[in-house]
C-alpha positions as CSV (number, residue, x, y, z in Angstrom):
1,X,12.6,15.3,-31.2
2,X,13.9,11.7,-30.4
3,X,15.7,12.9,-27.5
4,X,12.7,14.6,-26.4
5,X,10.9,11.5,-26.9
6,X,13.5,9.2,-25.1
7,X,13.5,11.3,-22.2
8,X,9.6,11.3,-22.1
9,X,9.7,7.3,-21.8
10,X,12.3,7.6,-19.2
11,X,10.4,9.7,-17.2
12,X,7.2,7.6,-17.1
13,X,9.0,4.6,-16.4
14,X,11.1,6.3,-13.5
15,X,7.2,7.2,-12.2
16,X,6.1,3.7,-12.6
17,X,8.7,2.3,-11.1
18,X,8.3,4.7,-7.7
19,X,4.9,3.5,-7.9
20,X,5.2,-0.1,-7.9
21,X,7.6,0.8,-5.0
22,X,5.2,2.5,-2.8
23,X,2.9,-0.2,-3.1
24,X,5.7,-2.7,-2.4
25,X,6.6,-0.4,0.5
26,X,2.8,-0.2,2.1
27,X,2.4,-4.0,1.8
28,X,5.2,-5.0,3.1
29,X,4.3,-2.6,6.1
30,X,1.2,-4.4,6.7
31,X,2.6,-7.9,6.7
32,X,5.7,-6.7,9.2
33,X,2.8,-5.1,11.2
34,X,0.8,-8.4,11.1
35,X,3.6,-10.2,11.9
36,X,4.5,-7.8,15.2
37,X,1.2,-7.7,16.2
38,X,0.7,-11.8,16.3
39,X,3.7,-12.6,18.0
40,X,2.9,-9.5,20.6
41,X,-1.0,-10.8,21.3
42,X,-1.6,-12.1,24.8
43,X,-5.1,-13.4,25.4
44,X,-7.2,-11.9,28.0
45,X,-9.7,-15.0,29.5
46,X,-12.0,-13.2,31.4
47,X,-13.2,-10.9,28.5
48,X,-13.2,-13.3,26.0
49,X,-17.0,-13.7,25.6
50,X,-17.4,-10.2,24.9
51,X,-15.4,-10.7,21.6
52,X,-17.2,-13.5,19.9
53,X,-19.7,-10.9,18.0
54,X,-16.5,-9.3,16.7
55,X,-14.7,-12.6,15.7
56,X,-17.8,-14.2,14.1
57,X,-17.2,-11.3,11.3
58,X,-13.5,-12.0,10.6
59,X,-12.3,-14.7,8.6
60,X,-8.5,-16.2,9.2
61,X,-6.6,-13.6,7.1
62,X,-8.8,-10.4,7.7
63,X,-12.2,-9.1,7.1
64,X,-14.0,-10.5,3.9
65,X,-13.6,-8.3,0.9
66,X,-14.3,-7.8,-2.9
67,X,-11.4,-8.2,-4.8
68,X,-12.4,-5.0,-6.3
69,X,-11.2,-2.8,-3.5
70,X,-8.1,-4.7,-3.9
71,X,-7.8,-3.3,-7.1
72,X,-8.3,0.2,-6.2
73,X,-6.6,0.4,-3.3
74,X,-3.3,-1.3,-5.3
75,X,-4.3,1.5,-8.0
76,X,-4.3,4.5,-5.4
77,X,-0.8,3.5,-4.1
78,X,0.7,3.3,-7.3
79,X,-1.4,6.9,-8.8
80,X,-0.1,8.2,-5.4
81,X,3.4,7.0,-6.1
82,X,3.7,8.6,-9.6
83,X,1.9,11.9,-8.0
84,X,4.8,12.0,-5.8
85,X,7.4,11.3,-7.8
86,X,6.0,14.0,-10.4
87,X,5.5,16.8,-7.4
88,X,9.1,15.8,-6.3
89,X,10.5,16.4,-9.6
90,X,8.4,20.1,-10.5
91,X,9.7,21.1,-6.8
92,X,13.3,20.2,-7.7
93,X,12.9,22.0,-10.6
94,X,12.0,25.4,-9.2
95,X,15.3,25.4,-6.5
């Protein structure tokens, strides 16, 4: 029964832990992709008038959000993290 139990724990920490890394993983993503697309932006002169309705709505690192959607998007990478990690272990299972 202990062995059963130890295992258990093992098992929900091994998910955790792939789901801290696919949140690590996306944001990391998203700062290299920030990062790219800075150093890569050449500004166009002539239509820069057209984008001032667009910029007015941004602030200087991204669009203004709730820190709520934060939260659930940092919650939906690290359920889909221990989804995958339990769909990868039930399909290793049945080989």
């Amino acid at each position: 029964m202990e062995n059963q139990e130890e295992t258990m724990k093992k098992q929900i920490f091994r998910a955790l832990v792939v789901g801290l890394i696919f949140v690590f993983v996306f944001y990391t993503f998203e700062i290299i992709q920030g990062v790219y697309l800075t150093m890569n932006y050449v500004p166009d002169i002539v239509e820069t008038y057209e984008s001032v309705d667009y910029l007015q709505h941004k602030v200087s690192f991204g669009y203004i959000s709730s820190p709520m959607w934060r939260t659930i998007e940092i919650l939906g990478l690290f359920l889909l993290g221990i989804i995958v990690f339990y769909t990868g272990k039930i399909l290793r299972r049945k080989k």
